[in-house]
C-alpha positions in Angstrom: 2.5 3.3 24.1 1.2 6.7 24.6 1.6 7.9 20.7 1.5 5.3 18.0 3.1 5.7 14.6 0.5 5.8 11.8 1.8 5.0 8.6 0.4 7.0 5.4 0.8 6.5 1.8 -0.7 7.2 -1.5 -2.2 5.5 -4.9 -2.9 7.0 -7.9 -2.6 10.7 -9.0 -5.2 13.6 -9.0 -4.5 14.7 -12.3 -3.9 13.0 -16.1 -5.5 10.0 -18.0 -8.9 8.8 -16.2 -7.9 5.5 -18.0 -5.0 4.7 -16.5 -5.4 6.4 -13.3 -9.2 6.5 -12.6 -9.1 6.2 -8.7 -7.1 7.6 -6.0 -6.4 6.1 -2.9 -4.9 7.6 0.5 -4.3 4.6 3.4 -3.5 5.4 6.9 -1.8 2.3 9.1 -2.0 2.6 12.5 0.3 0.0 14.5 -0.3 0.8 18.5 2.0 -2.0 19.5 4.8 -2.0 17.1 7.9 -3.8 18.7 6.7 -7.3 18.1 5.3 -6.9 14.5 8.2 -4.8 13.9 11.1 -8.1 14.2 8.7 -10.5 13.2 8.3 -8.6 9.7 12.1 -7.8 9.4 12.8 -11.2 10.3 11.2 -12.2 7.0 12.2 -9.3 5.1 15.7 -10.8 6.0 15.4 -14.7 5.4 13.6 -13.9 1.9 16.9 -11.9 1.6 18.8 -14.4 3.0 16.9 -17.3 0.8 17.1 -15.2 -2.6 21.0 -14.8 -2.0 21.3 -18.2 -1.4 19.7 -19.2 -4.9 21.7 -16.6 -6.5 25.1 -19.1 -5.2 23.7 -22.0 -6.7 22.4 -20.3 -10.2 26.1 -19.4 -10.4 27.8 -22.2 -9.4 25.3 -24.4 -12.2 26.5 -21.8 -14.7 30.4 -21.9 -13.9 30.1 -26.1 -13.6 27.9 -26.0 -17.3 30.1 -23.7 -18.9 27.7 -21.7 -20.6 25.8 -18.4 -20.3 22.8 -17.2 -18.6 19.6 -17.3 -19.8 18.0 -13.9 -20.4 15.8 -15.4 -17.5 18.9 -16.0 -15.2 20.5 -13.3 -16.2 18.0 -10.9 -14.5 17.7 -13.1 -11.3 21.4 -12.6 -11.0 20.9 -9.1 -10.6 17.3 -9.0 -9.3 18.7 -10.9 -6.3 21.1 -8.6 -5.3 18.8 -5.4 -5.5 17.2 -3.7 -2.6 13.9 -6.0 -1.6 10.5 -3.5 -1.7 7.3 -4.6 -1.7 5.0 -2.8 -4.0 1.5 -3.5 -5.4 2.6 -2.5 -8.9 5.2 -4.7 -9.1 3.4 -7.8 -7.9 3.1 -10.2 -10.5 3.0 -14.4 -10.6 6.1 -15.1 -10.2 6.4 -12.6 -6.8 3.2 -13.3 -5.4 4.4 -15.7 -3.2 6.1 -13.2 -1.2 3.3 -10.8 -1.1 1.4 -13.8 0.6 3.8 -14.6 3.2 4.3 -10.9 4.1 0.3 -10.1 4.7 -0.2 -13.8 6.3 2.4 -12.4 8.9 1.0 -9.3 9.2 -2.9 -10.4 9.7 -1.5 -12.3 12.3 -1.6 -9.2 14.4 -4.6 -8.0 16.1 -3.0 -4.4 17.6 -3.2 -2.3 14.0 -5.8 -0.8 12.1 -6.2 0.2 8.7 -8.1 2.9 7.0 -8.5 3.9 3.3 -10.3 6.6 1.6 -10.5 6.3 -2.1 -11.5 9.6 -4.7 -13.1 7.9 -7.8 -12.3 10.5 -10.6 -14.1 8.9 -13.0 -17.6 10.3 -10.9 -19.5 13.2 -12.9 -18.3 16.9 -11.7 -15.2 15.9 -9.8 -12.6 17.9 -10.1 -10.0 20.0 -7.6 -12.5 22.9 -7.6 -12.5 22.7 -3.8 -8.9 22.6 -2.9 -8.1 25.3 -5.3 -7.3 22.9 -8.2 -3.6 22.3 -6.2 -3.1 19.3 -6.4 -0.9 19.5 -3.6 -3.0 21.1 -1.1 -5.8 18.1 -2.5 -3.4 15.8 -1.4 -2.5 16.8 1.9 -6.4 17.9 2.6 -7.7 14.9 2.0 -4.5 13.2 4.7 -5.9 15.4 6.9 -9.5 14.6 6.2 -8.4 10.9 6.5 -6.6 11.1 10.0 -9.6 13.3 11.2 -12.2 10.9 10.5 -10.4 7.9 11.3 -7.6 8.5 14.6 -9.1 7.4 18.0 -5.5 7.6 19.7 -2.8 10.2 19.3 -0.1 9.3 16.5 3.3 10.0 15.0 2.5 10.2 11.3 5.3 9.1 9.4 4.3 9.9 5.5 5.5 8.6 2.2 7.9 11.1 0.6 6.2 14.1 -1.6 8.4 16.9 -2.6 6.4 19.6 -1.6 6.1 22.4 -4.3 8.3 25.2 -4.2 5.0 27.4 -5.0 3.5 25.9 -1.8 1.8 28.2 0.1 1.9 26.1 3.2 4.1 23.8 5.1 3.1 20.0 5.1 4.2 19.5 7.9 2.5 22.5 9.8 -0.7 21.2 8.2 -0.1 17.6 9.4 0.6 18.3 12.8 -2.6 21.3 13.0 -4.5 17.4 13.3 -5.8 17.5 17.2 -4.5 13.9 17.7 -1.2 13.9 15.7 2.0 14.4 17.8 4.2 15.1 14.9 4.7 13.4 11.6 8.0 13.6 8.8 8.1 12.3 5.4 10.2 9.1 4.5 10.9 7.2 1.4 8.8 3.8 1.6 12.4 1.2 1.3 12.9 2.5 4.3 9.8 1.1 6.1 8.3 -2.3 5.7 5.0 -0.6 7.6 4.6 2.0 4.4 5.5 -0.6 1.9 2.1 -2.5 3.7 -0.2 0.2 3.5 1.4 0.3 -0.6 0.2 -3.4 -1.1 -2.8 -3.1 1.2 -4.2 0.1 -0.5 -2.9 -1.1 -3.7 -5.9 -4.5 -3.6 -8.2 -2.0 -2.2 -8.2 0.2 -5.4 -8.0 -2.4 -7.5 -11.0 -4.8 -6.2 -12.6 -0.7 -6.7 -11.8 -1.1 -10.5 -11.9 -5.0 -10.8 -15.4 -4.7 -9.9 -16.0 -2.0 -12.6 -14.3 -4.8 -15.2 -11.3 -2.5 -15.7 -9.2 -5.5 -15.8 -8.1 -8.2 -18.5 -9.9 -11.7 -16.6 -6.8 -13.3 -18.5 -4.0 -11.5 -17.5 -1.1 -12.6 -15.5 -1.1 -9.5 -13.2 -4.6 -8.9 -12.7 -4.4 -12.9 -11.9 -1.7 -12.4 -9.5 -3.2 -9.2 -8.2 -6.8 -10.5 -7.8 -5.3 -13.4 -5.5 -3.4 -11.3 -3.0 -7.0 -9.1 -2.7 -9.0 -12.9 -2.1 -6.4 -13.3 0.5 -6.9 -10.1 2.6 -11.1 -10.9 1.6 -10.5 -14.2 3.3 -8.7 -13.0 6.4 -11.5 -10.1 6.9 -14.2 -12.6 6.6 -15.6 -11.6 3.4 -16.8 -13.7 0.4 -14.9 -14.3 -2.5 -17.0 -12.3 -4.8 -18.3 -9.6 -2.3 -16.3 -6.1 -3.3 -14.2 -4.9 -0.1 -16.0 -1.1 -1.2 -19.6 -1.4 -2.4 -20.4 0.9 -4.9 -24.3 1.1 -3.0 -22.8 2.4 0.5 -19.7 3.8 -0.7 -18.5 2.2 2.6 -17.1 -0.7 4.5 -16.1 -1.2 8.2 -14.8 -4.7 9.4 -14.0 -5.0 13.1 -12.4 -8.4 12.4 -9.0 -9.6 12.8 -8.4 -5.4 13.5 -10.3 -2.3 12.6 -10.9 -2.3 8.3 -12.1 0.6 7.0 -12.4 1.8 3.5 -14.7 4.9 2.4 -15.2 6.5 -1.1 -15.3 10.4 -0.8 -18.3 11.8 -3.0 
């Protein structure tokens, strides 16, 4: 393919409570060969779908034969199952993570994608939005920009996770987007409509938080950070890092892994 589509979402917001939000995280998904990857990941999207419906038919038909009434538990896995399946880092949790590992054990099965991350930790003494004007939007789609610049080495069709842009805005995001040398054109979609943003979601989701995990932000004991410190071991294990090695050091600031595909996370100072 001449043009790739590069998938771009976001973590994390520029303003409000360092505690709860102390980093911010942009990742950038490049997939240069997308057709195969594509029905292999939609083939599983679908059997999970297929799978969860299925248990949802026997969970009924064990109520109607036991003449009783769902558990509080069964009650929400009778609608759960019928919702719209999304995978997102912030709703992982023990009893999902399961499907978070088969979804990146598919995709790291791939070698013809890269991945790129740049992380703003806003917890670092002076930082503010001094630079871009203290708009959070311009921040925003600066630092995409920035990201894209540092990081494309083939031209792309950026396909962005849905930001209402500011009726105060004093430019076009899209203008701005597409003013990149190697980006052919780019538009904004909501991330249930692409398994590939809903990736860069999870993928920049354990990047951020083995960023704060190694700061000790994080209950040791509780469920999610459990389940969340597990699905980050797993994309450790399938870069070739150690269990205990951070994915960002806080020393360099950066990382670059070559293997199974192009890795790269920075932290903007």
């Amino acid at each position: 393919m001449d043009i790739a589509p590069a998938f771009i979402d976001e973590t994390g917001i520029l303003r409000g409570s360092l505690s709860r939000n102390p980093v911010y995280g942009i990742g950038l998904l490049v997939v240069n060969d997308p057709a195969g990857l594509t029905d292999s990941l939609y083939q599983l999207h679908f059997s999970f779908k297929a799978e969860r419906s299925d248990k949802r038919r026997q969970l009924r038909r064990s109520l109607i034969r036991e003449d009783r009434s769902p558990s509080a538990e069964e009650l929400d896995r009778l609608f759960w199952s019928t919702r719209h399946h999304e995978y997102r880092f912030s709703e992982l949790n023990p009893h999902n993570l399961q499907e978070y590992v088969d979804l990146l054990n598919l995709f790291f099965t791939y070698r013809d994608v890269e991945f790129h991350a740049l992380l703003l930790d806003r917890t670092q003494p002076g930082f503010n939005l001094e630079p871009w004007g203290f708009d959070e939007w311009a921040a925003y789609v600066e630092l995409t920009c920035e990201l894209m610049e540092q990081s494309l080495t083939r031209d792309v069709f950026a396909i962005l996770d849905m930001q209402e842009q500011p009726k105060s805005a004093s430019f076009r995001m899209e203008d701005r987007i597409c003013a990149v040398p190697q980006v052919a054109g780019c538009l904004r979609a909501t991330s249930e409509m692409s398994v590939f943003l809903q990736i860069v979601d999870v993928l920049l989701g354990c990047v951020q938080f083995d960023w704060r995990d190694q700061q000790g932000l994080y209950e040791s004991e509780s469920r999610r950070a459990v389940a969340k410190r597990n699905l980050t071991a797993l994309i450790k294990s399938r870069t070739n890092l150690e269990p205990g090695e951070p994915i960002l050091s806080q020393e360099t600031g950066f990382r670059r892994i070559t293997s199974p595909f192009p890795f790269t996370v920075r932290l903007r100072k």
